[in-house]
C-alpha positions in Angstrom: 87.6 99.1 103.1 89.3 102.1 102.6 88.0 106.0 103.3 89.8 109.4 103.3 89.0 112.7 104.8 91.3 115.9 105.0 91.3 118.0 108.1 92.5 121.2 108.4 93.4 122.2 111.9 93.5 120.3 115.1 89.3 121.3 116.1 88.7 119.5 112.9 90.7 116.3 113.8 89.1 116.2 117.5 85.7 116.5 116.0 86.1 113.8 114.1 87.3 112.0 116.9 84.3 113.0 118.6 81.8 111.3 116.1 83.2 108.5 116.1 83.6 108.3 119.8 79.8 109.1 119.8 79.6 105.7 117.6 81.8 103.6 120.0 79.6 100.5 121.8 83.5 98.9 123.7 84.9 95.8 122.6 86.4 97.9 119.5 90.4 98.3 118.8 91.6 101.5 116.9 95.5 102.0 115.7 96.8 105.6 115.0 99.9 106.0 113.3 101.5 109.2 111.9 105.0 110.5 113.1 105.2 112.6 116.2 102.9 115.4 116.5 100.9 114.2 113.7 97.2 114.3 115.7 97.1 111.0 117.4 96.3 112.6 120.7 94.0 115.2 119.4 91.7 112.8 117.7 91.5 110.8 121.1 91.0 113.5 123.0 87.9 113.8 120.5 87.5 109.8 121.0 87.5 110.5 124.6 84.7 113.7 124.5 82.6 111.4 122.5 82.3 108.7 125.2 81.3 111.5 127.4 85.0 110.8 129.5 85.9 113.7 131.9 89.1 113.0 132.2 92.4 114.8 131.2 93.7 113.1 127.6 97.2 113.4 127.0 100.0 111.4 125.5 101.1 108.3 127.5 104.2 108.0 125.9 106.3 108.1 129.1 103.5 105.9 131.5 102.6 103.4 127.8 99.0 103.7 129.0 95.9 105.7 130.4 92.5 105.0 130.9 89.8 107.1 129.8 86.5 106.2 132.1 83.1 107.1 130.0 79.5 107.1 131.1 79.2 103.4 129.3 82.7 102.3 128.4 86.3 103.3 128.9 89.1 104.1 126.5 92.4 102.4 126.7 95.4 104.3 125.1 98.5 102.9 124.6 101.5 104.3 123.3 104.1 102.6 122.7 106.9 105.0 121.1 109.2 104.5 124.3 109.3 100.6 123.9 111.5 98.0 123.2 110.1 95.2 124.3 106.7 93.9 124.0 107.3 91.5 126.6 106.2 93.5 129.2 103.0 95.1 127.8 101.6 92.0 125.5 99.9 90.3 128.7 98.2 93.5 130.1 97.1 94.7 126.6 95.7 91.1 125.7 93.6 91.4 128.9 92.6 94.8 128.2 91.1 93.4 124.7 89.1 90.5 126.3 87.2 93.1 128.3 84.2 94.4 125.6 83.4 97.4 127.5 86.6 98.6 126.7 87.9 100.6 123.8 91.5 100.1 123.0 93.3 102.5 121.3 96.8 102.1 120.4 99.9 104.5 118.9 102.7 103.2 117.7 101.3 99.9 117.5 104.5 98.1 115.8 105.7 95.8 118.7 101.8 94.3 119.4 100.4 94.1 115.9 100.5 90.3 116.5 98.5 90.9 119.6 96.1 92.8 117.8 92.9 91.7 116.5 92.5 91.3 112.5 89.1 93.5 113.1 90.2 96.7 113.9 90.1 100.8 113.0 93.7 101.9 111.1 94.1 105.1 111.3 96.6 106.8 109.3 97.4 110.8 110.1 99.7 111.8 107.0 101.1 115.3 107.2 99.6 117.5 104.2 100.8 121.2 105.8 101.2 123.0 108.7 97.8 121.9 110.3 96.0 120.5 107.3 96.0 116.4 107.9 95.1 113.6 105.0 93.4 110.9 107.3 93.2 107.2 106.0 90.7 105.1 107.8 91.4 101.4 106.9 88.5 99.5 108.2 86.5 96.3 108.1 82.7 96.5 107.3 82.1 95.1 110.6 83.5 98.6 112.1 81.9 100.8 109.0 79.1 102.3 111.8 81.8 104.2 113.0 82.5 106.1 109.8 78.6 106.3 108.8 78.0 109.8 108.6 81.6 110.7 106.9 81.6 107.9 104.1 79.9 108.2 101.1 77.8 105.5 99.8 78.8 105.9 96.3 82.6 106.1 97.5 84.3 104.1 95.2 86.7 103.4 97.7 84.4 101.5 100.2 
């Protein structure tokens, strides 16, 4: 399934990171993909606010990954933008997906999408202006409770 929403500034693209961290339950595997500075990191630091994390959220494109610990589940981002090889991260993010209380998210995802599980949240940030973001969600209906409030039933894109 397939839904789009625009977002205007960077508080828009958090909040919707926020709902749908509010939605999260762990075991789920989001990809974000958009060239640099495209919102990736704002929309988890909304994923992040969602699972009630008070940790600091910022890009772990030089360390590849971070943790974010919530009240009921914790957030792994990965980025891989630095890497060459996915020799050295497949083992550790393969372990990180067998654990269900964790959330994985994942940026530059091209090295692992092998690894990856066919059920997972696409996200795709495509510049539209200065701010303003289109946002694809690519999705399958076994992760449509994260979208709930945003898609519309009629949607003849669902």
């Amino acid at each position: 399934m397939k839904f789009n929403l625009l977002s205007k500034n960077p508080d828009e693209t958090e909040l919707i990171g926020f709902n749908i961290g509010k939605k999260l339950k762990g075991g789920e595997v989001i990809e974000l993909n958009s060239e640099l500075g495209g919102g990736k990191t704002t929309f988890t630091h909304g994923l992040a606010k969602g699972i009630k994390s008070k940790d600091k959220v910022s890009s772990p494109t030089f360390t590849i990954s971070k943790i974010y610990e919530g009240e009921l589940i914790d957030i792994h981002h990965f980025d891989f933008y630095r890497l060459n090889d996915s020799d050295l991260i497949v083992h550790e993010l393969a372990d990180v997906l067998l654990n269900k209380k964790n959330v994985v998210v994942i940026e530059w995802p091209e090295l692992v999408t092998n690894t990856l599980p066919e059920e997972r949240l696409i996200i795709n940030f495509i510049y539209s202006d200065d701010d303003v973001r289109n946002i694809l969600f690519t999705y399958p209906e076994s992760l449509s409770y994260l979208l709930g409030e945003y898609v519309d039933t009629n949607n003849p894109n669902r």
